[in-house]
C-alpha positions as a Markdown table, in Angstrom:
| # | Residue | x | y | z |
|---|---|---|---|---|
| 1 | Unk | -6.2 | 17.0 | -7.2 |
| 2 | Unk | -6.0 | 13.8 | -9.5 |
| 3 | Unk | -8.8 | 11.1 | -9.3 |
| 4 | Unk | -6.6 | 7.9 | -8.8 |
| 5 | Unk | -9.6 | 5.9 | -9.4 |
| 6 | Unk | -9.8 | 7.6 | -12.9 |
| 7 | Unk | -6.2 | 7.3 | -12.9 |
| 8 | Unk | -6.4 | 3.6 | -12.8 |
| 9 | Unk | -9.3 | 3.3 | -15.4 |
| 10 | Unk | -7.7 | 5.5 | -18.1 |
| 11 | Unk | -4.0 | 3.1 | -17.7 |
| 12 | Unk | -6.3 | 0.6 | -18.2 |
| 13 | Unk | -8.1 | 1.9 | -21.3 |
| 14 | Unk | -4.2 | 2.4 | -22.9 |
| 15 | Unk | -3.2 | -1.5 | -22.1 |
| 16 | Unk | -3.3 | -3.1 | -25.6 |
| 17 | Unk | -4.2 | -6.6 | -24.4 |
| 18 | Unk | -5.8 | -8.9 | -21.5 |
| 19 | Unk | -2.3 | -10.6 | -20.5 |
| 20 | Unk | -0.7 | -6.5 | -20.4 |
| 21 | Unk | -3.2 | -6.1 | -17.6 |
| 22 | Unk | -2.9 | -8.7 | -15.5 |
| 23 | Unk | 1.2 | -8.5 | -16.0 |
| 24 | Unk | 0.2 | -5.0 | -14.4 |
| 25 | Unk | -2.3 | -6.7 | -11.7 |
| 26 | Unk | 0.6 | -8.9 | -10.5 |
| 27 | Unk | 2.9 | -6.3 | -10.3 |
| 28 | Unk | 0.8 | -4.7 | -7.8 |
| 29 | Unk | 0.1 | -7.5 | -5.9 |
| 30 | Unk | 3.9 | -7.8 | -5.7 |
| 31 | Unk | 4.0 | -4.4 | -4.2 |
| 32 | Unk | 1.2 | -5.2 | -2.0 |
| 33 | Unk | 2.9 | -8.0 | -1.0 |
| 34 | Unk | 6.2 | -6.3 | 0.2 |
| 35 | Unk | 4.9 | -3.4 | 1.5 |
| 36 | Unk | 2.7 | -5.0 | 4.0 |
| 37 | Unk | 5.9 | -7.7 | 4.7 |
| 38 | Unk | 8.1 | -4.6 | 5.5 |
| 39 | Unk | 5.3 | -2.9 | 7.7 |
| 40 | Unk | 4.9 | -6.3 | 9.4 |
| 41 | Unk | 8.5 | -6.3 | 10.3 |
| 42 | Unk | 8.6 | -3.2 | 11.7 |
| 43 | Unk | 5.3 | -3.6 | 14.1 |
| 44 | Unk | 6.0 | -3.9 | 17.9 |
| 45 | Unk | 2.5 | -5.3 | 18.7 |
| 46 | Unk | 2.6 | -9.1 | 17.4 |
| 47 | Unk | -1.2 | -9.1 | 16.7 |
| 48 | Unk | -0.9 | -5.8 | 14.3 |
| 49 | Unk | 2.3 | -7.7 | 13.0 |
| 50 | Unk | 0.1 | -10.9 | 12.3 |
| 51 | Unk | -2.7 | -8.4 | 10.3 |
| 52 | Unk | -0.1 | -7.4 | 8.0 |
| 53 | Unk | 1.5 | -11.0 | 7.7 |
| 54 | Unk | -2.2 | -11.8 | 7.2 |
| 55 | Unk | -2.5 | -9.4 | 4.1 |
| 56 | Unk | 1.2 | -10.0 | 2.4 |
| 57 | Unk | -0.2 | -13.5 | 2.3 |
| 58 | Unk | -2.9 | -12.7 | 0.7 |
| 59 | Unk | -1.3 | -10.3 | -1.8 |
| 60 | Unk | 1.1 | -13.2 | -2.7 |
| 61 | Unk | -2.4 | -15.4 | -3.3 |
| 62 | Unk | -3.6 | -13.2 | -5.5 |
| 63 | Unk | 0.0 | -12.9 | -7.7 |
| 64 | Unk | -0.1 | -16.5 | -7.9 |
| 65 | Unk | -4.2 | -17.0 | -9.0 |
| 66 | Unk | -3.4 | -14.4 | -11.8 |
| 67 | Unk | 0.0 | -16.2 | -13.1 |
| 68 | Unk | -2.1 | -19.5 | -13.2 |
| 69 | Unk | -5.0 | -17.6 | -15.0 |
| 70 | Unk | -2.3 | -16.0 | -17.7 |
| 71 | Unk | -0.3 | -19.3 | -18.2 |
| 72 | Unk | -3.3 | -21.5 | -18.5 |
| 73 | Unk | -6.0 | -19.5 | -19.0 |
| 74 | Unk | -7.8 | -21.5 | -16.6 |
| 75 | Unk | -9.6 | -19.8 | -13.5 |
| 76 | Unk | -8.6 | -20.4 | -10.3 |
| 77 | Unk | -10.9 | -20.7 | -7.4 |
| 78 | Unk | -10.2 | -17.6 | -5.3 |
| 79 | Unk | -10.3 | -18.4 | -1.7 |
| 80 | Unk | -11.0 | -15.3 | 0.9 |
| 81 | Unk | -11.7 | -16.4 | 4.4 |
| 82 | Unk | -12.2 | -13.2 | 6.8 |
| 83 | Unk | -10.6 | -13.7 | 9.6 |
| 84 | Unk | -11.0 | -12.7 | 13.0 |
| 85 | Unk | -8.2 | -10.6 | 14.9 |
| 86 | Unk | -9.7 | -10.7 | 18.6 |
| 87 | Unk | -7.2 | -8.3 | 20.4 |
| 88 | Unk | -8.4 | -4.7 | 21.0 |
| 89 | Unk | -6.9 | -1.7 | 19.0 |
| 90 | Unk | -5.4 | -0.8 | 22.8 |
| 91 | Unk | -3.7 | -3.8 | 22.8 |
| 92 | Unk | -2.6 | -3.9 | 19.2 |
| 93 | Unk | -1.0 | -0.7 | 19.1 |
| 94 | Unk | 2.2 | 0.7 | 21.2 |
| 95 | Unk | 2.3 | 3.7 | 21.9 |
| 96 | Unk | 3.5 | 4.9 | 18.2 |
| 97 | Unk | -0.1 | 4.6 | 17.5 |
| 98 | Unk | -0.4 | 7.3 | 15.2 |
| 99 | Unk | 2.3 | 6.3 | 13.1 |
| 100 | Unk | 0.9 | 3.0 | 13.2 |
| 101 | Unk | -3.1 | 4.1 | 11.7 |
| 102 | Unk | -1.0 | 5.8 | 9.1 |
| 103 | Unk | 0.0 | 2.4 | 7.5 |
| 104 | Unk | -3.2 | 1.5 | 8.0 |
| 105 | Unk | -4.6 | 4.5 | 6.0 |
| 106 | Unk | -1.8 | 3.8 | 3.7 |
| 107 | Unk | -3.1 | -0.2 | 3.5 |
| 108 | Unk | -6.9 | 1.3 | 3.2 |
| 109 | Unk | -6.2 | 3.6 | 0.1 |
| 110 | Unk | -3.9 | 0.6 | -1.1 |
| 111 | Unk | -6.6 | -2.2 | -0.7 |
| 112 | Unk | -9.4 | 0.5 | -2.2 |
| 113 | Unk | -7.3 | 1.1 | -5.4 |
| 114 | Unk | -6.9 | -2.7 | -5.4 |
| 115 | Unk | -10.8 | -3.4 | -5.5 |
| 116 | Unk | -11.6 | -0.9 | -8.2 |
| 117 | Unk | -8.9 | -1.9 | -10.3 |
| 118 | Unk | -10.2 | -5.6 | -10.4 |
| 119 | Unk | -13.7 | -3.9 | -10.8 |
| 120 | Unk | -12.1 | -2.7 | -13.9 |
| 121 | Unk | -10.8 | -6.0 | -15.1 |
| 122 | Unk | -14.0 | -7.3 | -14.6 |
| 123 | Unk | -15.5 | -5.0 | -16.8 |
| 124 | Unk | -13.3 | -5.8 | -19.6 |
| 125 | Unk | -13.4 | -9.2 | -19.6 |
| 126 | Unk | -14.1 | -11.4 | -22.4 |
| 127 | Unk | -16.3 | -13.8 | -21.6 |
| 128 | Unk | -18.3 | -14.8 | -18.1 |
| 129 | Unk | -16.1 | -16.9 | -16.3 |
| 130 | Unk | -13.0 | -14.4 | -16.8 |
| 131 | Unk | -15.5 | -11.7 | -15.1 |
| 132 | Unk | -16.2 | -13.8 | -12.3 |
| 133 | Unk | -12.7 | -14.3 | -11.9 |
| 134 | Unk | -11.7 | -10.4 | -11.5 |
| 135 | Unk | -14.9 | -9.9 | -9.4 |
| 136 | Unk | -14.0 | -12.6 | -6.9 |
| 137 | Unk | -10.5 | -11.4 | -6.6 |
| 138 | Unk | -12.3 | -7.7 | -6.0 |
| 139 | Unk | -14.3 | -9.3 | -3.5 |
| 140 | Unk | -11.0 | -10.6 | -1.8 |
| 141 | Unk | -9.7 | -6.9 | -1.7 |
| 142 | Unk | -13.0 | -5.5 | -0.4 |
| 143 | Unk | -12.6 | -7.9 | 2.3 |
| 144 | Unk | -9.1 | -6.6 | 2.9 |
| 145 | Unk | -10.6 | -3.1 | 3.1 |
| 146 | Unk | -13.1 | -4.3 | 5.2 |
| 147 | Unk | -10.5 | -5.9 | 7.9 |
| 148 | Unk | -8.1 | -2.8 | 8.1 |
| 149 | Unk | -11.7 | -0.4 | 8.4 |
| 150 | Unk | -12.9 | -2.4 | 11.3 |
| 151 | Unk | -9.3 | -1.8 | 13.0 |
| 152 | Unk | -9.2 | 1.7 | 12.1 |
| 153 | Unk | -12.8 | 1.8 | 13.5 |
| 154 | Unk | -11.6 | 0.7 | 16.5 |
| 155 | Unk | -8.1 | 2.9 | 17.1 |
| 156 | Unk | -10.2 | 6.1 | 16.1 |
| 157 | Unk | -13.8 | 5.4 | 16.8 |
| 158 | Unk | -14.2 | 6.8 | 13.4 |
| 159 | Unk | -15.7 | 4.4 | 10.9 |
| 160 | Unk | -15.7 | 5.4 | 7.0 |
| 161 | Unk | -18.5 | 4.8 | 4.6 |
| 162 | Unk | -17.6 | 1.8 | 3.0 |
């Protein structure tokens, strides 16, 4: 079984230049982006509808901070406010519920990924403030992680390590 994590580090390690890995970060903010906007879409439950609205938002923040950062090379604040869905995992999900944890398994492994490749980043980056940068923007996709574990916690009553 492949180590995505390792995966992610090594694709990193072959990218010849700063600006060829945040080219890469946006692209998979993109996806991010329209992969939650198509689960959204296809939710019957208008608050599990509004999480995934929540995150495509969110994805399409963080493609826009790093597009500033590579065409100015000036860091932008990034903004995470966690938010609060009230509604209980009952009400959230129809009875499809299954299907429905498996997007948010799908999100979780998406939004882990996300963190650790911005951990990465951070790592590499050539001075202080361009590390802060790619530390706040992981701290953004922790938070994601964090939202879609507490729901999962909830449907399942099964919490992971985190």
């Amino acid at each position: 079984m492949k180590d995505i994590l390792k995966e992610i580090a090594e694709e990193l390690d072959k990218l010849e230049s700063l600006d060829e890995a945040i080219g890469m970060a946006i692209e998979l903010e993109e996806e991010g982006m329209e992969y939650y906007s198509e689960k959204a879409s296809v939710m019957k439950n208008e608050t599990a509808s509004e999480l995934y609205m929540f995150l495509a938002d969110e994805e399409k923040k963080h493609a826009s901070y790093l597009q500033q950062y590579r065409e100015s090379k000036n860091v932008p604040e990034v903004e995470f406010h966690y938010p609060k869905f009230e509604a209980s995992f009952t009400e959230e999900f129809s009875d499809e519920k299954l299907h429905e944890i498996g997007i948010l398994l799908a999100a979780l492994r998406f939004e882990h990924k996300s963190e650790y490749f911005y951990t990465e980043l951070a790592k590499r980056a050539e001075d202080e403030e361009q590390r802060r940068f790619f530390e706040n923007v992981a701290a953004a996709e922790r938070g994601h992680y964090r939202i879609i574990d507490e729901l999962l916690d909830e449907a399942t009553q099964f919490r992971m390590q985190t």
